[in-house]
N, C-alpha and C positions, 0 to 999 in steps of 0.2 A: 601198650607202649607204641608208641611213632617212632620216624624215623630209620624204617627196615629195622624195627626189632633190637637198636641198640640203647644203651644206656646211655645218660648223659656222661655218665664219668666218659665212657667209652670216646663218644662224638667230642667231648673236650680235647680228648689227645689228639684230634684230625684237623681242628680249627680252634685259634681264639678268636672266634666271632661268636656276636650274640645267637642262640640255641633258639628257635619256636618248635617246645615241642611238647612233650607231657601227657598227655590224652588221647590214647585210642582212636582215630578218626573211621575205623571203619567196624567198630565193635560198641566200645564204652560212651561215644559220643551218641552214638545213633540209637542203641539196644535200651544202654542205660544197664542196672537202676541209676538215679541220681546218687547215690549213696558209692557205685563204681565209682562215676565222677567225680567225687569230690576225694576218695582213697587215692585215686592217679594222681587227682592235682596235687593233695598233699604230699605225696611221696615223689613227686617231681621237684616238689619247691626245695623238701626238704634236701633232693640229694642233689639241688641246682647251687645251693646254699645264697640262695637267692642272688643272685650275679652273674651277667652277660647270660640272662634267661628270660626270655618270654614264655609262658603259661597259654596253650594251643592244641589244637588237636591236630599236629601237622601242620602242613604250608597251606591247607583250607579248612573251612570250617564247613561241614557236609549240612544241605539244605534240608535234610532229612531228619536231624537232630531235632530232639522235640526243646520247647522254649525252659522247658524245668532244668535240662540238662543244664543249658549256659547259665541260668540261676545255679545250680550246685557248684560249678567251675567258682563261679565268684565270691561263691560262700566260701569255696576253700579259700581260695586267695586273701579272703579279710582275716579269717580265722588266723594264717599265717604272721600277719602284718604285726 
């Protein structure tokens, strides 16, 4: 989880502004497996309930992330749709 380790419910009560967050940036994005990836995104989207949320591994995307990873993020996100 991003965000210094809080939940979305959590960061909802501090702002309503849209949320970029979801994924690991310095564990699940980078380490993996893709199957991490895609458990986080799913369990972001579902507890974002899809609104004033973008789907992120944090405020950057780390250059170390292998290519499969950002494939599994996406997978989750169609799977959601």
């Amino acid at each position: 989880m991003s965000a210094c380790s809080r939940s979305i419910q959590e960061l909802r009560k501090l702002t309503q502004k849209t949320l970029l967050t979801g994924i690991d940036h310095e564990r699940t994005m980078v380490q993996g497996p893709p199957e991490g990836v895609q458990a986080e995104a799913r369990a972001a989207i579902e507890e974002s309930g899809g609104t004033r949320f973008i789907l992120g591994p944090g405020c950057a995307v780390p250059s170390a992330a292998p290519e499969r990873h950002y494939a599994a993020a996406r997978e989750a996100v169609l799977a959601c749709a």
